[in-house]
Structure formats: structure tokens, C-alpha cells
C-alpha positions, 0 to 999 in steps of 0.5 A: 500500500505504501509504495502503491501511494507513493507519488501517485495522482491519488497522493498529489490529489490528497495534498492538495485537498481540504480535508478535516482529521478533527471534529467540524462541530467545536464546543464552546471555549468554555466547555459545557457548564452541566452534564445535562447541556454535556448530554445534550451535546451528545445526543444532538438535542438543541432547539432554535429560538431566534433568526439565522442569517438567510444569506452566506458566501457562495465559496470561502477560503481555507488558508493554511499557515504556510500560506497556501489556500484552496477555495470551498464551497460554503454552507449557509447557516441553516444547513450548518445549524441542521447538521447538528441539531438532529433531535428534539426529544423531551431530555436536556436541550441547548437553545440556539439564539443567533448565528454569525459568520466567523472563523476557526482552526481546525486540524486537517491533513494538512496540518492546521487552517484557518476555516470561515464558520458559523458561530452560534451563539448558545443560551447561558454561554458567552463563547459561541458553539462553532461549526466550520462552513467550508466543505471538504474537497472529495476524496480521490479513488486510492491507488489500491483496492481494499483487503479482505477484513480480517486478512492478512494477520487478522486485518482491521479498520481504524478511524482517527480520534486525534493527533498531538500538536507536533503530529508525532502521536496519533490517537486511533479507535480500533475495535475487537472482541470479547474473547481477545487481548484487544487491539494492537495497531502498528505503523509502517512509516516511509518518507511519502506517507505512513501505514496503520496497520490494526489488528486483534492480540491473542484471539481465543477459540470457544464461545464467544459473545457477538460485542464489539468494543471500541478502544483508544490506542496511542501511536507513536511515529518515528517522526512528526506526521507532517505532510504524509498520508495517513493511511489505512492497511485495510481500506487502502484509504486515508485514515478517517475521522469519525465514529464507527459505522458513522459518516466522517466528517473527514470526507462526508 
């Protein structure tokens, strides 16, 4: 997969994409004053009292601190507010008041930008819930076709939850099951790009329970990430941000 990536159209597309390895909803500076308005995050229950503003940008930039920028499409504000705000059930709820064009960073596989955003302003808090207004670039076809899932070694997906400032340690969710010693994932590291690898430690035969349990693993890299593709043994795609089973807001 490595040298299937290395200087191939699909890597030269990738660095030149905009494309978010971090969440596109940001909580406020201040975080979330209770467990209940924290549930409410969670569970997407927010309800709108005010006006949104009926006009955006068709395009905005995304400009990174290197100085280069790629124009994106920009989303209005009501779409941007039902991105997030999914239910509205009868549990804790946020109440949305108003909404502003602003900016924000975000990481992304790039490294950092500077993103325009809608700011949100939130009953009961002073700093705004912010959610980026540009769309990701589309994600080119890979150079490779995927694996067979549990091939290779007990081959499995992988989804980034995070990386350190200096890109050097990447924290990944793997899965597994209830009759093993857990996830282990592994890199593979070249000058172009670098390789998660994930897979089970000391699967057990016998009965077993139908579970699968998310885990938090910590990668160590020879050297910051940089500019490389992080990518995925099993897909053959970059690794994506996102829940399991769920649309990555790397590329949805």
C-alpha cells in the first residue's frame, strides 16, 4: 500500500485537498457548564429560538499557515445549524439564539487552517458553539483496492480520534472482541506517507459473545506526521475521522 501511494495522482490529489482529521462541530471555549447541556451535546438535542442569517458566501477560503489556500464551497447557516441539531426529544436541550459568520482552526491533513464558520451563539454561554462552513474537497479513488477484513494477520479498520500538536502521536479507535487481548495497531512509516496497520492480540477459540468494543490506542511515529498520508492497511484509504459505522466528517 505504501509504495502503491507513493507519488501517485491519488497522493498529489490528497495534498492538495481540504480535508478535516478533527471534529467540524467545536464546543464552546468554555466547555459545557452541566452534564445535562454535556448530554445534550451528545445526543444532538438543541432547539432554535431566534433568526439565522438567510444569506452566506457562495465559496470561502481555507488558508493554511504556510500560506497556501484552496477555495470551498460554503454552507449557509441553516444547513450548518441542521447538521447538528438532529433531535428534539423531551431530555436536556441547548437553545440556539443567533448565528454569525466567523472563523476557526481546525486540524486537517494538512496540518492546521484557518476555516470561515458559523458561530452560534448558545443560551447561558458567552463563547459561541462553532461549526466550520467550508466543505471538504472529495476524496480521490486510492491507488489500491481494499483487503479482505480480517486478512492478512487478522486485518482491521481504524478511524482517527486525534493527533498531538507536533503530529508525532496519533490517537486511533480500533475495535475487537470479547474473547481477545484487544487491539494492537502498528505503523509502517516511509518518507511519502505512513501505514496503520490494526489488528486483534491473542484471539481465543470457544464461545464467544457477538460485542464489539471500541478502544483508544496511542501511536507513536518515528517522526512528526507532517505532510504524509495517513493511511489505512485495510481500506487502502486515508485514515478517517469519525465514529464507527458513522459518516466522517473527514470526507462526508
Amino acid at each position: 500500500m505504501a509504495d502503491a501511494w507513493a507519488e501517485s495522482a491519488t497522493a498529489n490529489a490528497w495534498s492538495r485537498g481540504y480535508y478535516p482529521m478533527a471534529d467540524v462541530l467545536q464546543k464552546p471555549a468554555s466547555g459545557w457548564h452541566n452534564k445535562a447541556d454535556d448530554r445534550a451535546f451528545d445526543t444532538k438535542n438543541f432547539v432554535l429560538s431566534g433568526d439565522l442569517p438567510a444569506t452566506a458566501p457562495a465559496h470561502a477560503k481555507v488558508t493554511w499557515g504556510n500560506g497556501n489556500h484552496l477555495t470551498r464551497p460554503f454552507i449557509g447557516a441553516k444547513k450548518a445549524y441542521q447538521s447538528f441539531a438532529l433531535d428534539r426529544s423531551a431530555g436536556p436541550r441547548l437553545t440556539v439564539t443567533a448565528a454569525k459568520l466567523g472563523t476557526t482552526t481546525i486540524e486537517t491533513s494538512q496540518g492546521p487552517a484557518t476555516v470561515p464558520a458559523w458561530l452560534f451563539t448558545v443560551e447561558g454561554y458567552d463563547t459561541p458553539l462553532k461549526r466550520v462552513g467550508v466543505t471538504p474537497s472529495k476524496l480521490p479513488d486510492p491507488p489500491i483496492g481494499p483487503a479482505r477484513q480480517g486478512s492478512a494477520g487478522g486485518l482491521r479498520s481504524v478511524l482517527l480520534a486525534g493527533a498531538a500538536m507536533d503530529r508525532r502521536v496519533i490517537t486511533v479507535k480500533a475495535t475487537h472482541g470479547a474473547c481477545d487481548d484487544g487491539p494492537t495497531v502498528k505503523a509502517l512509516e516511509t518518507n511519502e506517507n505512513v501505514v496503520l496497520h490494526a489488528s486483534i492480540a491473542g484471539p481465543r477459540s470457544g464461545p464467544c459473545s457477538a460485542e464489539m468494543i471500541e478502544q483508544r490506542l496511542k501511536v507513536e511515529l518515528r517522526k512528526p506526521l507532517g505532510d504524509r498520508a495517513l493511511l489505512d492497511a485495510l481500506t487502502g484509504q486515508p485514515v478517517p475521522y469519525g465514529e464507527p459505522n458513522g459518516q466522517s466528517p473527514s470526507w462526508a
